[in-house]
N, C-alpha and C positions, 0 to 999 in steps of 0.2 A: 303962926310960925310952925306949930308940929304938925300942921294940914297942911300946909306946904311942902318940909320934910318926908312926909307919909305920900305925895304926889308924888316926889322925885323918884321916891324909892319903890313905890309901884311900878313905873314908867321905866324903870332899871328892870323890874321882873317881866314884867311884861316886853321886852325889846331881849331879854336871855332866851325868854321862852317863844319867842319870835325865831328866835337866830341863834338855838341853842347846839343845832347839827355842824353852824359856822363854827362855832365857838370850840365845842368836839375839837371837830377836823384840827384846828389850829393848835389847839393843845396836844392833841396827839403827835401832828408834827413837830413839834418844838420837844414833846418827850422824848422823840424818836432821834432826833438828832443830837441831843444831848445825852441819851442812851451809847449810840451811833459813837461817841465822841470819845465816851470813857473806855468806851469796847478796844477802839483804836488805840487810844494812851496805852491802855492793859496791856494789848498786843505788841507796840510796839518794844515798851518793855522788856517784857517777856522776852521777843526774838533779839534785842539785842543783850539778854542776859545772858541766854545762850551762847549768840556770839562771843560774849566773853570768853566764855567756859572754853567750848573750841579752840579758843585763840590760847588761851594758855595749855592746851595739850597739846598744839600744833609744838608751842617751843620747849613741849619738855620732849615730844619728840625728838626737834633740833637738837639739845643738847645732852641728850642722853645716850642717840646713836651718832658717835662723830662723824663717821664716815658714809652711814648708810642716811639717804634723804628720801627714800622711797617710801615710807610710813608717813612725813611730814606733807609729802608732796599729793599720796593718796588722800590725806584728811585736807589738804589746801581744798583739791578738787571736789569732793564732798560740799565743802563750805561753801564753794563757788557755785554750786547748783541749789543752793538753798538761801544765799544769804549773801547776793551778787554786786549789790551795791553799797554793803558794808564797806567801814573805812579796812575794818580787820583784813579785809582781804589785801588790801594794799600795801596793811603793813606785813602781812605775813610775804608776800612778794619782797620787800623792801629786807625782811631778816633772813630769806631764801638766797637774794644776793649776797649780804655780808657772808653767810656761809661759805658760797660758790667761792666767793672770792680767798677766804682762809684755806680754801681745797683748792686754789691755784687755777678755777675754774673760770675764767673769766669771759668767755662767750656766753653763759648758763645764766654769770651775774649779771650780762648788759639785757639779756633775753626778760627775767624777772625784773630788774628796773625800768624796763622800756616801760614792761605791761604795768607796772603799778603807777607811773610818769604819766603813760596813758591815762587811766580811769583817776587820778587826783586831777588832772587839767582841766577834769568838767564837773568839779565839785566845788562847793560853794566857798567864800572866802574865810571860813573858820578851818580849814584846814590846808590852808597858802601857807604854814611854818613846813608843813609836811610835804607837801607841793614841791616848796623851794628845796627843802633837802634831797630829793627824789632828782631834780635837776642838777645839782651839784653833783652827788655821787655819779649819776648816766653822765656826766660831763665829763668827768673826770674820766672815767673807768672807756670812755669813746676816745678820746686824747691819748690815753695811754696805748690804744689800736689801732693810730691815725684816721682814724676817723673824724677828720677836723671840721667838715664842712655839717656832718651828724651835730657835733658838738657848739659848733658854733651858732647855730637855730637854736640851740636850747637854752643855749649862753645869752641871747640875743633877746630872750624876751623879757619881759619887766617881771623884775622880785620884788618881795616885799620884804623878803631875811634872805641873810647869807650876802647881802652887794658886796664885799670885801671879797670875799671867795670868788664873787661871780668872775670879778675884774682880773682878778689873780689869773684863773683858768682862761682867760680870752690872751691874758698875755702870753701865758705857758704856751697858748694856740697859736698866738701870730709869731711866739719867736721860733718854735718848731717848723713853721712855716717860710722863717727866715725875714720876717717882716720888722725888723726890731724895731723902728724907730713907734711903729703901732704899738708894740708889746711892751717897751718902755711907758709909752702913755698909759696904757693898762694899768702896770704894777703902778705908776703913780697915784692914779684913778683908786686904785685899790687901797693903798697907804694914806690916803685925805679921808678915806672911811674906816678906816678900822679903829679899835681902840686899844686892841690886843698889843702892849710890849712885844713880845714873842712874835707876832705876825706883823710887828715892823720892820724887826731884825730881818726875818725870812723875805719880807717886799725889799729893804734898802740892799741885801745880797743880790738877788734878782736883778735890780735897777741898775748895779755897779758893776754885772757881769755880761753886761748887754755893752757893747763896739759896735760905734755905727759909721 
């Protein structure tokens, strides 16, 4: 039996020391890639730690200078040339609008929603909450410009958050457009989904002030 044993186990050194350059190679790639692997984790870390950090100077820019957005808007672009497919850039687009808009800005706000509406429509489904609200506000903020045909592509595609809202704003769209009896089916559509007390009241006014 341990002659036997003792055969296996030669037969094992003997086939290393055969094929011990194989053997090398293969470990060394599998180090390398495993190397390779934690290099990248570190890294990505790292850059999006920074991202962080940026992202909150961008908004203490924001509300430190009320009026002045030149300081927020130089470090956005900064960001953007280092750090372009981060979500931060999107959102910092996304608190550049609410700005514009408390400054009575509202061409500057649909400019900054666009682009951030943009770059989240090709981002993967863990950030479809943000997506959707990117859609809403550009909805809204397009409606309130006449810009209904802008608004209603955007209104038009499938959510995953916000359908209450969505329905709402199609009908705000089709009755502005004088479509009522569409825009009646909207705020219904919208009030079979909501759960909000508050935004039932606001859909059954809507509903009841619609003449067809």
């Amino acid at each position: 039996m341990n002659e036997e044993k003792d055969g296996i186990i030669q037969k094992i050194f003997e086939w290393i020391k055969e094929n011990y350059l194989k053997v090398l190679v293969v470990f060394l790639v599998i180090s390398s890639l495993f190397i390779a692997s934690l290099l990248r984790s570190n890294y990505k870390e790292q850059k999006s730690l920074e991202a962080s950090i940026i992202y909150e100077q961008f908004h203490s820019y924001i509300n430190d200078y009320e009026d002045d957005l030149s300081q927020a808007i130089e470090l956005k672009k900064d960001f953007e040339r280092n750090f372009s497919n981060q979500i931060y850039l999107d959102l910092m687009n996304m608190s550049l609008a609410k700005k514009y808009i408390s400054m009575g800005n509202t061409n500057e706000a649909i400019n900054s929603l666009t682009e951030a509406n943009y770059s989240l429509e090709s981002k993967d489904s863990d950030v479809y909450f943000i997506r959707d609200l990117s859609r809403i506000r550009l909805s809204m903020l397009l409606i309130s410009q006449n810009k209904f045909q802008d608004a209603r592509e955007i209104l038009n595609k499938d959510f995953m958050f916000y359908k209450p809202l969505k329905y709402e704003f199609l009908g705000d769209l089709e009755k502005e457009l004088l479509n009522v009896t569409l825009a009646k089916e909207h705020f219904k559509k919208a009030l079979s989904l909501t759960q909000s007390k508050t935004h039932k009241g606001i859909l059954n006014i809507k509903i009841s002030s619609i003449i067809e």
